[in-house]
Structure formats: C-alpha cells, structure tokens
C-alpha positions in Angstrom: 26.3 -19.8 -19.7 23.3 -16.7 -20.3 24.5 -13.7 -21.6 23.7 -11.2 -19.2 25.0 -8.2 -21.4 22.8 -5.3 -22.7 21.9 -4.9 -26.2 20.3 -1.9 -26.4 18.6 0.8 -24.3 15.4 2.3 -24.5 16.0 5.9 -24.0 18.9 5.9 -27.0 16.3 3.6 -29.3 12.7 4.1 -28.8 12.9 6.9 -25.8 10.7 7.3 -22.6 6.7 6.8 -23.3 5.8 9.7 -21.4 2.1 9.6 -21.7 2.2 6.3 -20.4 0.5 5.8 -17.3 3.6 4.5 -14.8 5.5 7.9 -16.3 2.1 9.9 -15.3 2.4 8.5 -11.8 6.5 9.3 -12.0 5.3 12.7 -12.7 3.5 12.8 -9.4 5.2 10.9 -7.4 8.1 13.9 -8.3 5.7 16.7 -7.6 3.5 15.3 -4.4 6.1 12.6 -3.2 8.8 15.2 -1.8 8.1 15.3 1.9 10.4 14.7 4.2 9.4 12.9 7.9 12.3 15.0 9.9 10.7 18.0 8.6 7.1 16.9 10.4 6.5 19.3 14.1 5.7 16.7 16.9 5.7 19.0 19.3 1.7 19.5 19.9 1.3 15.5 19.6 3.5 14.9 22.3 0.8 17.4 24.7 -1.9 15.6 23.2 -0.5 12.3 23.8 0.6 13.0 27.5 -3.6 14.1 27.9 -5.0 11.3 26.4 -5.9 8.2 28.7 -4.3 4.6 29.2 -6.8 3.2 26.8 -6.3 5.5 24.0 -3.0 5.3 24.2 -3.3 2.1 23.8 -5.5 1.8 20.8 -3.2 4.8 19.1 -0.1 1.9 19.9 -2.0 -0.5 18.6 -2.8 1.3 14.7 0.8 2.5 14.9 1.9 -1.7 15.4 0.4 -2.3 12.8 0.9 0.3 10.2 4.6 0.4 11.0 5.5 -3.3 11.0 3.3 -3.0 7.7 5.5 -0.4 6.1 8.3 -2.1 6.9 7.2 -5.3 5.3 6.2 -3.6 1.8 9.5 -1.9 2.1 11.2 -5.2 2.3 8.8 -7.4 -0.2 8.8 -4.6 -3.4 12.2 -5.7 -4.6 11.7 -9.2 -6.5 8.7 -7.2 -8.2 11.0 -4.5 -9.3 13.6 -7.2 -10.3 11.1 -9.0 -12.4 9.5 -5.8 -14.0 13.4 -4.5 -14.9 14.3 -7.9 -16.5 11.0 -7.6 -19.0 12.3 -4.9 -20.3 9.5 -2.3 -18.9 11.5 0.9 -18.1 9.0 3.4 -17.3 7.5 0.7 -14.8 10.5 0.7 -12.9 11.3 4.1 -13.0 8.3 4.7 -11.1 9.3 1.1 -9.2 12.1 3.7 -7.6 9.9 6.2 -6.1 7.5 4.1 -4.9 10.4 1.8 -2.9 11.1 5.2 -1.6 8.2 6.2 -0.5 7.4 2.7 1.0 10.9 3.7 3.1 9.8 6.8 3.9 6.9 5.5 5.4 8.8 3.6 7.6 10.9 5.9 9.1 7.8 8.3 9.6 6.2 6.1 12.2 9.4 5.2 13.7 10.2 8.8 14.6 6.2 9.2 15.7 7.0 6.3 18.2 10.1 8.0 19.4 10.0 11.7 19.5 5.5 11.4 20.8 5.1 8.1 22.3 8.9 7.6 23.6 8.0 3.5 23.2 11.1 1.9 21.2 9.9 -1.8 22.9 8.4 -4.7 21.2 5.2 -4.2 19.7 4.5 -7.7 18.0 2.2 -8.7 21.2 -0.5 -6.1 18.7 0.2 -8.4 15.8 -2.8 -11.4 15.7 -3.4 -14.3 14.0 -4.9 -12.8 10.8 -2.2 -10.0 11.2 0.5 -12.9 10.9 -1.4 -14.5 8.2 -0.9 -11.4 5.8 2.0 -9.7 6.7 4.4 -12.6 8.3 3.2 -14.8 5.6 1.2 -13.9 2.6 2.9 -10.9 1.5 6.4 -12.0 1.5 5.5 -15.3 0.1 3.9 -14.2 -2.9 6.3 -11.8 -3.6 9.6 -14.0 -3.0 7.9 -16.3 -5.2 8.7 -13.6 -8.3 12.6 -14.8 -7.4 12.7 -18.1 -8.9 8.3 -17.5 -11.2 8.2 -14.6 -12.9 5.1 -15.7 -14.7 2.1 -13.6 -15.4 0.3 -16.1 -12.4 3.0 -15.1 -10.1 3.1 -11.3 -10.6 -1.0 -11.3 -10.5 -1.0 -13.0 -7.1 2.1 -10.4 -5.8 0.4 -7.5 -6.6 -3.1 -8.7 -5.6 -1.5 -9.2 -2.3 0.6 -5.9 -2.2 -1.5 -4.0 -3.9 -4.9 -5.0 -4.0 -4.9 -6.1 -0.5 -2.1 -5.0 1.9 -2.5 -1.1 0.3 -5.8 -1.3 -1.1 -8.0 -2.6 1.8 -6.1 -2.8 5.2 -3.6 0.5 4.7 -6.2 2.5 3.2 -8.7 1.7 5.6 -6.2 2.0 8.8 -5.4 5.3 7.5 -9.2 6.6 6.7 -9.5 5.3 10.2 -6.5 6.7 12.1 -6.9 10.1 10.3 -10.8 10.5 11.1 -10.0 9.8 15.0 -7.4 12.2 15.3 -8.9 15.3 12.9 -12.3 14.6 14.8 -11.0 15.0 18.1 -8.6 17.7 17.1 -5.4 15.8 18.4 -2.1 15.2 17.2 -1.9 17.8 14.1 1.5 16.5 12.8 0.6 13.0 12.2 -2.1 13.9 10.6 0.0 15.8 8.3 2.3 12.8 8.1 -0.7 10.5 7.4 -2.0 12.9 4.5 0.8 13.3 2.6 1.5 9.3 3.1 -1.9 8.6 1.8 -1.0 10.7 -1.2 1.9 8.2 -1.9 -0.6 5.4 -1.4 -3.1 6.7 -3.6 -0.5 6.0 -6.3 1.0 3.4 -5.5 -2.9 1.3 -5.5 -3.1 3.2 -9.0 -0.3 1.4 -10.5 -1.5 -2.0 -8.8 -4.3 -1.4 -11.1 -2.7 -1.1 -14.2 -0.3 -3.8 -13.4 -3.1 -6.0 -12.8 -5.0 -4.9 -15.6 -2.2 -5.0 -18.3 -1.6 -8.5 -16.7 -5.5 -10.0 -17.7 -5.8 -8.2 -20.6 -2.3 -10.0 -21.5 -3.7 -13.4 -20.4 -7.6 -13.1 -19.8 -7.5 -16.8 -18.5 -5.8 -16.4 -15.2 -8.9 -14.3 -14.3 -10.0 -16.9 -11.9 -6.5 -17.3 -10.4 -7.5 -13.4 -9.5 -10.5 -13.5 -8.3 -9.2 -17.1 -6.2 -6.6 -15.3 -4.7 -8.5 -11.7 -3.5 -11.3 -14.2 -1.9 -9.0 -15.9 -0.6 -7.3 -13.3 1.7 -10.4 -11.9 2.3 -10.9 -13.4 5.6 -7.7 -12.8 7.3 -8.0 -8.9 5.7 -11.1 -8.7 7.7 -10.1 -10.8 10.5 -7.6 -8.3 11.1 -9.9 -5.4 11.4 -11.9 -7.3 13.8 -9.1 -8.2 16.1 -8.4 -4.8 16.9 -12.0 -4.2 17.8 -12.2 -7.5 20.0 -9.3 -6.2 22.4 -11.2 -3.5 23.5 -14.0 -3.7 25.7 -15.2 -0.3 25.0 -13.1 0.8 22.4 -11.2 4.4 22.6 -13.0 6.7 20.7 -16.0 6.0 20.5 -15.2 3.3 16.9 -17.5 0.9 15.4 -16.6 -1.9 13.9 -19.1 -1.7 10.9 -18.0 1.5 9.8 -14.3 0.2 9.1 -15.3 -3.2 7.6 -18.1 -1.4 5.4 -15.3 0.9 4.7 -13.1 -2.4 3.9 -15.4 -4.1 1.9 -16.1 -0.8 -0.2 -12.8 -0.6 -1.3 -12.5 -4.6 -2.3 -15.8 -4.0 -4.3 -14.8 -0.7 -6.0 -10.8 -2.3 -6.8 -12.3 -5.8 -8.1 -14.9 -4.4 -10.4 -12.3 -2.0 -12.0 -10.3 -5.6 -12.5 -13.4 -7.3 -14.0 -13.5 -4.0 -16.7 -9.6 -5.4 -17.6 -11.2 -8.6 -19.2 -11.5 -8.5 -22.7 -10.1 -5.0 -22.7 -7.8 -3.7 -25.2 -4.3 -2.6 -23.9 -5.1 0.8 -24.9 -8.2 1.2 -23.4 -6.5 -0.1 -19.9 -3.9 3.2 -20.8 -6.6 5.8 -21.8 -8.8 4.8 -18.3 -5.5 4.4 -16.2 -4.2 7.9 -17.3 -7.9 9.3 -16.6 -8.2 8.1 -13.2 -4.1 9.2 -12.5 -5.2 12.6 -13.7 -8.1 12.6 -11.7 -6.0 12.2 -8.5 -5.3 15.1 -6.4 -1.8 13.4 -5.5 
C-alpha cells in the first residue's frame, strides 16, 4: 500500500522562492486579479443592446457562446494539472494554480451575468458551437488534460498546457477578446463589458505567462520531446483557425463591418510570437528560463 503521508513541508524547510516566477505572477494575480463581476454596471449595455440590430445581436451571441462555454471548460479541465503539479512537489506553482482556477471561475460567472442582466437569453447556445469549435473544446482540451489523471509525464503535461495554454488562451481567447473589445470600444457600445473584458484579459495575460514557463521548464528538463511540441501546436492548428472562420462564414455580411484576415493574422501572430519564445527554451539553462520569465512578468501591466 503507498504511503500517502507527508514528510516534510516546504515553507518550515526550504521556505517560499519568492523571486521565482509562479510567486511573481501570485504577486499579481493578488494585486490586479481582485475584481469582482457583481460589482460590473450593465446598465448602459442593456440600452445599447436594445439599439443594436437582429444581426449584431446575433454576432455579440455568437462571441459570448463561445467565450463562455470556453470559460467554463478551462474552469472544469485546470484541476488534473494542479493535481499533478501539487504531487511533484512544486508549491509556488500551485499556489498560483489557486488563483488562476479562480480567475478561470470568475470568468465564468462574468459572462453568465452579461447573458442575463443585458441580453436576458438563458436558452441554449450550443447551435454557435461548430465543428472545429467541438474539436477543441468538447474534445481536445479535456482530453489532454484528463490524460494528467492516470500520465503525469513530462509528454503529458507539454501536450495539456500546449492545449490550455498555448492554444485555448494563447490563440482563440486572446484573439476573441482583442476582437470583442475593439468592436465594442470602436463603436462606443456596451462600456461595462468592456471593463469586464479588460480586467479579464489581465487574468489571461498571466495565466499564457505561466504556460510559458511551464512549457519552457518542461523542454529545458527534457529537450527531446521538442517535436512532441511542435507535433501537437501544428496539430491544433487547423481546428484553432477553423474556428475563427466559422464565425465569419455564418454571416453574410458580417455585423460590424469584421474581416476575417485581420483576426486570423491576429491568430497566427500570436502562434508565431508563443512558439518562437518555446524554440528559445531548447538548450536553455533553467535559470535563464527564470531570469527571461521574471523579465517579461515584470514587464506586464497586469
């Protein structure tokens, strides 16, 4: 039978690495993570919403579908990667683990209370969700991270947080939210969930920021599952895209005046710019992966 008893902990032996860069992103996620969805005024979103026509409506359902069944997912799919992190010992890692399960909550409950109190919609909005939607978020994501239950291998935790973090946060939820932002502060509509959306970006920013690490520390540990990496980003690639271009397909003149190339450019920037600080990982030392992690986290605004 394993002994599952403790024999030791860190902060009466060793203590707390402070500098390190989860604890930097702790730090933040203490000073810039505090907001609270109940606090956010919907009152001038539900005027704008009531003015705007069928088909924006419609394309502002639409982005919510998708970012809120999205929250909900991350929300559900974090704990096996906290599970595994807490058994290898890594204490400042799940400390910050704790806020950002929070945050992914809080996330959630943000855009249900946008599709209450301004849209008044509490039906069923799967019929948004597409093929390539499915593919990620019904099936990628919580694959690759239930996997960690029963593999807790370095193979196993690269693929879960390329698909988290990399790809779920890094490329869809960043550009959704550049998007959804940018139509809302360019039309001058809806001035509380753009406040929502900018202080959730925030919370995003760090969470990518610790995928990063986590990935990095993971190929510097074991520079030959590189390729199982750089398979697995290509890899959900298409469907990452794919979802992009489904939204744009349902429209035949889409709300707004969008174009497609500007999010997928915007997509594929943020692939390019996230794999080639991975590359930098390979045949790095693991303090050089601290000292650039713990520039970048102080670089941050949030």
């Amino acid at each position: 039978m394993t002994d599952l008893s403790h024999t030791s902990f860190t902060t009466t032996t060793r203590g707390l690495d402070r500098n390190s860069p989860p604890m930097r992103l702790f730090e933040k996620a203490k000073t810039y993570g505090i907001w609270n969805p109940s606090d956010i005024d919907f009152s001038q979103d539900k005027q704008d919403w009531a003015k705007m026509t069928k088909e924006e409506q419609d394309l502002i359902l639409r982005l919510t579908a998708l970012f809120q069944a999205g929250e909900e997912a991350v929300t559900l799919d974090l704990l096996p990667l906290i599970q595994v992190i807490a058994e290898e010992g890594r204490l400042e890692e799940e400390i910050f683990l704790t806020s950002f399960l929070w945050e992914e909550a809080k996330h959630t409950d943000f855009f249900s209370r946008f599709l209450e109190k301004v849209c008044q919609h509490t039906g069923d909005l799967s019929h948004y969700h597409t093929e390539n939607y499915n593919t990620v978020f019904y099936q990628e994501l919580p694959k690759a991270l239930k996997r960690l239950r029963t593999d807790s291998s370095p193979e196993a935790q690269i693929q879960a947080s390329v698909t988290y973090n990399m790809v779920v946060e890094g490329m869809l939820a960043e550009t959704g939210y550049h998007g959804y932002f940018s139509i809302l502060e360019d039309n001058n509509l809806m001035p509380g969930v753009q406040n929502g959306i900018a202080l959730l970006k925030q919370d995003e920013s760090r969470h990518i920021a610790y995928g990063i690490f986590l990935l990095s520390r993971l190929i510097a540990e074991n520079p030959d599952l590189w390729d199982s990496l750089e398979s697995h980003m290509n890899g959900l690639l298409y469907p990452a895209i794919g979802v992009i271009g489904d939204a744009f397909a349902a429209y035949e003149v889409v709300p707004f005046g969008l174009k497609e190339e500007v999010f997928v450019d915007y997509a594929m920037d943020q692939f390019q710019k996230r794999f080639q600080r991975l590359e930098k990982a390979r045949g790095a030392s693991l303090d050089e992966i601290y000292r650039v992690t713990q520039r970048i986290i102080e670089s941050n605004d949030g």
